[in-house]
C-alpha positions as CSV (number, residue, x, y, z in Angstrom):
1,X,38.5,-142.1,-214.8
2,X,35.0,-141.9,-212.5
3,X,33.4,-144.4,-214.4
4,X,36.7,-146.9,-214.1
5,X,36.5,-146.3,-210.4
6,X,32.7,-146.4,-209.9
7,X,32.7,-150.1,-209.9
8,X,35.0,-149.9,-206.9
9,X,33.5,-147.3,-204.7
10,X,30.0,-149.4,-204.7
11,X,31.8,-152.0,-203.4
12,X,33.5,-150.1,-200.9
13,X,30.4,-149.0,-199.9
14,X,29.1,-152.7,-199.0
15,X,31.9,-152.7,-196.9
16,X,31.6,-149.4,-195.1
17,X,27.5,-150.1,-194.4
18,X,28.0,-153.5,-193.1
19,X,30.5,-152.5,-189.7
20,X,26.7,-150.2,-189.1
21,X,24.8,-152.8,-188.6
22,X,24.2,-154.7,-185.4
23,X,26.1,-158.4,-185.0
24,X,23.3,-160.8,-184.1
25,X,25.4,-163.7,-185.7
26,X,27.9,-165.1,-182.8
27,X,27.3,-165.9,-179.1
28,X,29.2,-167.4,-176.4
29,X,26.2,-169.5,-174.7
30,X,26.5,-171.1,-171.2
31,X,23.1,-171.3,-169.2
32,X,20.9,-173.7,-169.8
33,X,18.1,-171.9,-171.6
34,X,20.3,-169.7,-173.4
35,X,19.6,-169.3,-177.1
36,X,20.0,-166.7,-179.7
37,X,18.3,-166.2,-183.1
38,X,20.5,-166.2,-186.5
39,X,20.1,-165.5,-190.1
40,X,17.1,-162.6,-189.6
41,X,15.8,-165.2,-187.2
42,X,15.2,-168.1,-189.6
43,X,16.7,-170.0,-186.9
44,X,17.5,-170.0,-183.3
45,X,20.5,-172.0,-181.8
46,X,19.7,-173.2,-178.1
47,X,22.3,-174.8,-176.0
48,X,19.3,-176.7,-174.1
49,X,21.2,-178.1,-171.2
50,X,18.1,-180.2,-169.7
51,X,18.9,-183.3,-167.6
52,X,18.7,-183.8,-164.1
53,X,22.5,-184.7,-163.7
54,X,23.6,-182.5,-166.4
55,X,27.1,-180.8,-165.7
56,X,28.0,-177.6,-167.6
57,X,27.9,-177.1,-171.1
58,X,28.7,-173.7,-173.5
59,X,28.7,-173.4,-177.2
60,X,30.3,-171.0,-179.7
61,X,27.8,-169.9,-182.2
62,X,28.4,-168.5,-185.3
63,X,25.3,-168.1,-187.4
64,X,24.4,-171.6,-188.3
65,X,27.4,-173.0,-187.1
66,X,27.9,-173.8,-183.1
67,X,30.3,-176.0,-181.9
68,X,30.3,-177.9,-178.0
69,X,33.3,-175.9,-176.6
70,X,33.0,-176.7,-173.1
71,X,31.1,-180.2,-171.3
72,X,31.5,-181.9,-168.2
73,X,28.4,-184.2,-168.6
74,X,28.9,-187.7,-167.2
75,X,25.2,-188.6,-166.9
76,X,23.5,-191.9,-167.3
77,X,21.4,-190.3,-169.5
78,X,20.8,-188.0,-171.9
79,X,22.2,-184.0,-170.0
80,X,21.8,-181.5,-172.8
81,X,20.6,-181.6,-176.5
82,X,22.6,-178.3,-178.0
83,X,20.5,-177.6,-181.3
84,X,19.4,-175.4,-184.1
85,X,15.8,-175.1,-185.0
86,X,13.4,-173.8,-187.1
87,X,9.6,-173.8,-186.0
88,X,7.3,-173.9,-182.9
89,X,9.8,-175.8,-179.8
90,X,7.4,-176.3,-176.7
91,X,10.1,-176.2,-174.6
92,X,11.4,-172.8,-176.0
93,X,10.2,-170.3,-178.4
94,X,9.3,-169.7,-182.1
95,X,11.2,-168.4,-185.1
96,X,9.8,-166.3,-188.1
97,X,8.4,-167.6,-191.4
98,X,9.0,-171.0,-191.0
99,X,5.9,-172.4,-192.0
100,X,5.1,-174.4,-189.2
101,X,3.0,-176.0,-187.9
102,X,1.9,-177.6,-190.9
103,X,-0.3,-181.0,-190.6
104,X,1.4,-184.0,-192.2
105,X,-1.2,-184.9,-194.4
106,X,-0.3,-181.3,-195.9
107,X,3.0,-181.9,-196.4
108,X,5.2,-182.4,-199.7
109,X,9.1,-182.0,-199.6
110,X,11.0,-181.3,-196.5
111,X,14.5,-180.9,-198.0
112,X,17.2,-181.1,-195.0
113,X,21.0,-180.9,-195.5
114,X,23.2,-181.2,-192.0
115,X,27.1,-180.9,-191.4
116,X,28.8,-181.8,-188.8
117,X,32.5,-182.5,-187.7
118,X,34.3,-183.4,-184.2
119,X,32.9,-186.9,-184.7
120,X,36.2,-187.7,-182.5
121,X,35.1,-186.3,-179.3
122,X,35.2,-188.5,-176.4
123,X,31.9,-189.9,-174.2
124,X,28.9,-190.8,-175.0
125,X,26.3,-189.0,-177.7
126,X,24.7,-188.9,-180.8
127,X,24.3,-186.3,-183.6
128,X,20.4,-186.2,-184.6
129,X,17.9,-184.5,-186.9
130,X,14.7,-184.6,-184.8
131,X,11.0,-183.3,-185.4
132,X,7.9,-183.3,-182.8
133,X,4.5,-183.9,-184.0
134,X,1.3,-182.6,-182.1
135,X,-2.3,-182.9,-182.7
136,X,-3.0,-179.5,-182.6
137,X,-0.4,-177.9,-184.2
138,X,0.7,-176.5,-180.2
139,X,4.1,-177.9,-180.7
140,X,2.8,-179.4,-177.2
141,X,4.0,-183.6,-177.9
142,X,1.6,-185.4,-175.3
143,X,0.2,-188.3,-177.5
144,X,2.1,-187.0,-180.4
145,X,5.3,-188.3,-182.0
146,X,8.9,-187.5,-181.9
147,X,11.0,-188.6,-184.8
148,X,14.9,-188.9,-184.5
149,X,17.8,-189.6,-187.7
150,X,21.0,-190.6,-185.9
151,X,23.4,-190.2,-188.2
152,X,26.1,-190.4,-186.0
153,X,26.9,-191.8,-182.7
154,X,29.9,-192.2,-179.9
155,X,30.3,-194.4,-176.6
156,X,27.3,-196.7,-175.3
157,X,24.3,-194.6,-177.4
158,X,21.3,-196.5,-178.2
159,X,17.9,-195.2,-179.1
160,X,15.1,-195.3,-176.7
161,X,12.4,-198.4,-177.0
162,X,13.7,-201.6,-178.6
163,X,14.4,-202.2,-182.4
164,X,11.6,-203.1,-184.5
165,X,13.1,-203.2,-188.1
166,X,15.7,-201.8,-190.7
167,X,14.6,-199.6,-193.7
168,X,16.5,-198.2,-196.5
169,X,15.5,-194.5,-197.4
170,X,17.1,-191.9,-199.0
171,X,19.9,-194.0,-199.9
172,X,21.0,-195.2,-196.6
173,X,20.0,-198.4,-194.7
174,X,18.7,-197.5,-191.0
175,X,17.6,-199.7,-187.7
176,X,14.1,-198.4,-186.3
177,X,13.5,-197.8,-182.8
178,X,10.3,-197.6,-181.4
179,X,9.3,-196.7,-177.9
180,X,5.5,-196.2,-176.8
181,X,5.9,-193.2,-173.5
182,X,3.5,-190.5,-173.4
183,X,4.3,-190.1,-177.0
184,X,5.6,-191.9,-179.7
185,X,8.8,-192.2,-180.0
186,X,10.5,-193.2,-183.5
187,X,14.3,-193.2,-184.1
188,X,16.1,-194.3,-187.1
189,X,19.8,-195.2,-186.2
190,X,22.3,-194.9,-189.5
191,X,24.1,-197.9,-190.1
192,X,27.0,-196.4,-191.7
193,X,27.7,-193.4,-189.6
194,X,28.8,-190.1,-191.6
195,X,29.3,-186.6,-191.0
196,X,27.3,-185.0,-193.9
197,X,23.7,-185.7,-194.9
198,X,21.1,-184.2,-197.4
199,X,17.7,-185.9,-197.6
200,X,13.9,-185.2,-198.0
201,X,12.8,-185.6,-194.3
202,X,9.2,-186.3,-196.0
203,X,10.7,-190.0,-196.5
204,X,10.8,-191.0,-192.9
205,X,7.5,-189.3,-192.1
206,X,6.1,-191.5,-194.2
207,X,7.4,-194.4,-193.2
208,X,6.2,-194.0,-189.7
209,X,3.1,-192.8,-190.9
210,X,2.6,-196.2,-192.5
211,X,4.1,-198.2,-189.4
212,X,1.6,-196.6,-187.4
213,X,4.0,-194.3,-185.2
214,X,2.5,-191.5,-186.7
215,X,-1.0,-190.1,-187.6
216,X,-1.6,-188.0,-190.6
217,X,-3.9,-185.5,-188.9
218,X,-1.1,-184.3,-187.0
219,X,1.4,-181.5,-186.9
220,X,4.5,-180.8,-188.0
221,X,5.8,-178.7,-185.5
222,X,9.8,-177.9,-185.9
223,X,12.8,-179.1,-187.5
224,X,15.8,-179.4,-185.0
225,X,19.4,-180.7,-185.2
226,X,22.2,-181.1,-182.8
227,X,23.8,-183.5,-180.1
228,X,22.2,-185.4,-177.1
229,X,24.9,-185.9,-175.0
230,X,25.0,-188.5,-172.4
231,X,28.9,-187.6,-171.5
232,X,31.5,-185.5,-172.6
233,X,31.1,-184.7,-176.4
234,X,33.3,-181.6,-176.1
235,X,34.5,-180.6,-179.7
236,X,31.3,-181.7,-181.2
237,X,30.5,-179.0,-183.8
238,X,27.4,-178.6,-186.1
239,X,29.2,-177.0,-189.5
240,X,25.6,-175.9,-191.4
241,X,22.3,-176.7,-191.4
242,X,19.8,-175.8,-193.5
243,X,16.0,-177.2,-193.6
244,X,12.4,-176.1,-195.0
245,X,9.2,-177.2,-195.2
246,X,6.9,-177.1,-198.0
247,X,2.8,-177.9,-198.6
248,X,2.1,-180.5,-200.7
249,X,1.0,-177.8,-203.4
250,X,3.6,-175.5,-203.0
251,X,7.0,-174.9,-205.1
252,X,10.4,-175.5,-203.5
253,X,11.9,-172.7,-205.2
254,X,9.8,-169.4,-206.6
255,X,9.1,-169.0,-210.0
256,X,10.1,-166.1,-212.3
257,X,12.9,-164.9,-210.2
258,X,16.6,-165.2,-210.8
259,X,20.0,-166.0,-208.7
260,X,21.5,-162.6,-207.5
261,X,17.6,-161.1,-207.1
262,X,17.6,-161.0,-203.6
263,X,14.3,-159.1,-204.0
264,X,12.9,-160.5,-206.8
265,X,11.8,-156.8,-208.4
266,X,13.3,-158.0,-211.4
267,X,16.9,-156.4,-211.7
268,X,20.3,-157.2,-209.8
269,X,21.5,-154.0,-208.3
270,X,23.3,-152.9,-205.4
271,X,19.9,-153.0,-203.6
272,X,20.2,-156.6,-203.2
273,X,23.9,-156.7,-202.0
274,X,22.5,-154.5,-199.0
275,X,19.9,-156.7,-198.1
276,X,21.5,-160.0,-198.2
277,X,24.1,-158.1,-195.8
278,X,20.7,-157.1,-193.6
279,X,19.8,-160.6,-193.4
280,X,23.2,-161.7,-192.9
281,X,23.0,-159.6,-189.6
282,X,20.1,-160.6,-188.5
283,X,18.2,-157.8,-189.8
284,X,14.5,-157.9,-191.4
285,X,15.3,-158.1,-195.2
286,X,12.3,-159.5,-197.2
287,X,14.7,-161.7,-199.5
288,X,13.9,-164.6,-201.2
289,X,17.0,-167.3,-200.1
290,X,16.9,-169.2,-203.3
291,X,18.0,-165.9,-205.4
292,X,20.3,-164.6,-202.6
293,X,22.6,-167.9,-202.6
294,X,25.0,-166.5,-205.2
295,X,27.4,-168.6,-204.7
296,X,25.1,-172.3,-204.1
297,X,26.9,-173.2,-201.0
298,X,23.1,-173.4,-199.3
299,X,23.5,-170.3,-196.9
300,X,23.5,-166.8,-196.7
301,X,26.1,-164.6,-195.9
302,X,28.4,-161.7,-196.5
303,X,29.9,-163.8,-199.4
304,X,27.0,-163.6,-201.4
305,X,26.2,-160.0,-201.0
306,X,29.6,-159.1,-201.8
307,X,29.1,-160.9,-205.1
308,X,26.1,-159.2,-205.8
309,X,27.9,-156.1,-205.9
310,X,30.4,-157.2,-208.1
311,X,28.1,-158.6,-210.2
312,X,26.6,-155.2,-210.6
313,X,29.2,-153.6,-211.4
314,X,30.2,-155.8,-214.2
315,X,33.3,-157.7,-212.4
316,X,31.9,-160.9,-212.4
317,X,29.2,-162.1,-215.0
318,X,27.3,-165.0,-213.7
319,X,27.1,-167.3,-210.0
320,X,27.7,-170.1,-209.1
């Protein structure tokens, strides 16, 4: 009888550690600088209300997720760019372990995949991947280069600077947008909007890198993603995002290890379900993401710890 119940009290136990541990995964955010730092601070979600004639803005975040909840913008231009990031923002602060700054001449895959829904919301906006480049790796843009992928847009949003070509890459076709202001400014404008995207941000580098736009001495600073609203955009929502960067020698994924290994020690025990949970929470955990994504949805969360633990215990016998 205590070994038939065993599996089930280790999984009760997942359940009864987790309500212990602090919630650093949802925020109701409403000043302009607000920002709070999710999945053991891989990322931070800003609302970044910055324009002169901004009105107010507030965001519901949950983990990776944050969705435009309230916005009375009606500016002439852009009020507020609500993100997440990963990296060094000059404007704001730095998250953990991100890799970054790294120089662009250093650089092999940057594997980005984005989300987004409420593509109905009224006004003007657009929904953008964007990265800054410095010189020195200060995150600090004067006379580096700012990179935009609109891969949606609303109302009367256009790029800044004046067209200057169309490119296919990754799949998609794109108009370029090139303005010359205290830094170089590139945008790539879809021309098939959509609401879900997964592409090797390494791709456009390149291709401003050989336009000239950018240098290959300089720095990759941060990966970012969210809205620039101009007006309105309430009910915009950013679903997931996820997005690394990787040397041009290094490995996308880690060698050796396994799926369900948060830790990589070489075993799938009920260790691991506990520290995917940790991370989950926002709490240091030392896991290795590839191996903790039990169930290949491309996040973390309390759904893959959980099936760790059942794993363990011989109710399940493989992810994914």
């Amino acid at each position: 009888m205590r070994k038939k119940l065993f599996p089930y009290i280790l999984i009760i136990t997942v359940f009864i550690l987790l309500p212990t541990l602090p919630d650093a995964q949802t925020a109701y955010l409403c000043g302009r600088e607000d920002a709070v730092q999710v999945l053991g601070r891989e990322y931070i979600v800003y609302n970044n209300i910055w324009g002169s004639n901004a009105g107010e803005q507030c965001i519901d975040v949950n983990g990776t997720n944050f969705i435009v909840s309230l916005s009375t913008h009606n500016s002439s231009g852009v009020a507020a760019y609500p993100c997440i990031y990963k990296g060094f923002h000059y404007w704001h602060s730095e998250t953990v372990d991100s890799g970054l700054p790294l120089r662009i001449s250093e650089t092999g895959s940057v594997p980005v995949t984005w989300e987004i829904a409420g593509t109905n919301a009224g006004g003007t906006w657009n929904a953008s991947y964007e990265s800054w480049f410095s010189q020195g790796g200060s995150a600090n843009p004067a006379n580096g280069g700012e990179l935009m992928i609109w891969i949606n847009y609303a109302g009367s949003a256009t790029p800044g600077g004046s067209q200057v070509g169309t490119v296919s890459l990754e799949g998609y076709t794109w108009d370029v947008f090139y303005a010359d202001w205290d830094w170089n400014y590139v945008a790539y404008r879809t021309t098939n909007r959509m609401n879900t995207i997964s592409f090797n941000f390494k791709s456009f580098i390149d291709d401003a890198v050989s336009r000239g736009y950018l240098s290959p001495n300089w720095y990759l600073d941060a990966l970012e993603a969210g809205f620039e609203i101009w007006e309105d955009g309430q009910g915009l929502e950013s679903v997931s995002f996820t997005g690394h960067a990787y040397t041009s020698s290094a490995t996308p994924e880690p060698t050796g290890g396994k799926i369900g290994d948060a830790n990589n020690d070489g075993s799938i025990d009920i260790v691991d379900a506990l520290l995917i949970a940790q991370y989950y929470v926002g709490l240091p955990a030392g896991i290795v993401r590839e191996y903790a994504d039990t169930n290949c949805d491309r996040s973390i969360d309390i759904v893959d710890a959980l099936l760790v633990a059942q794993y363990y215990v011989g109710l399940i016998e493989e992810f994914c």
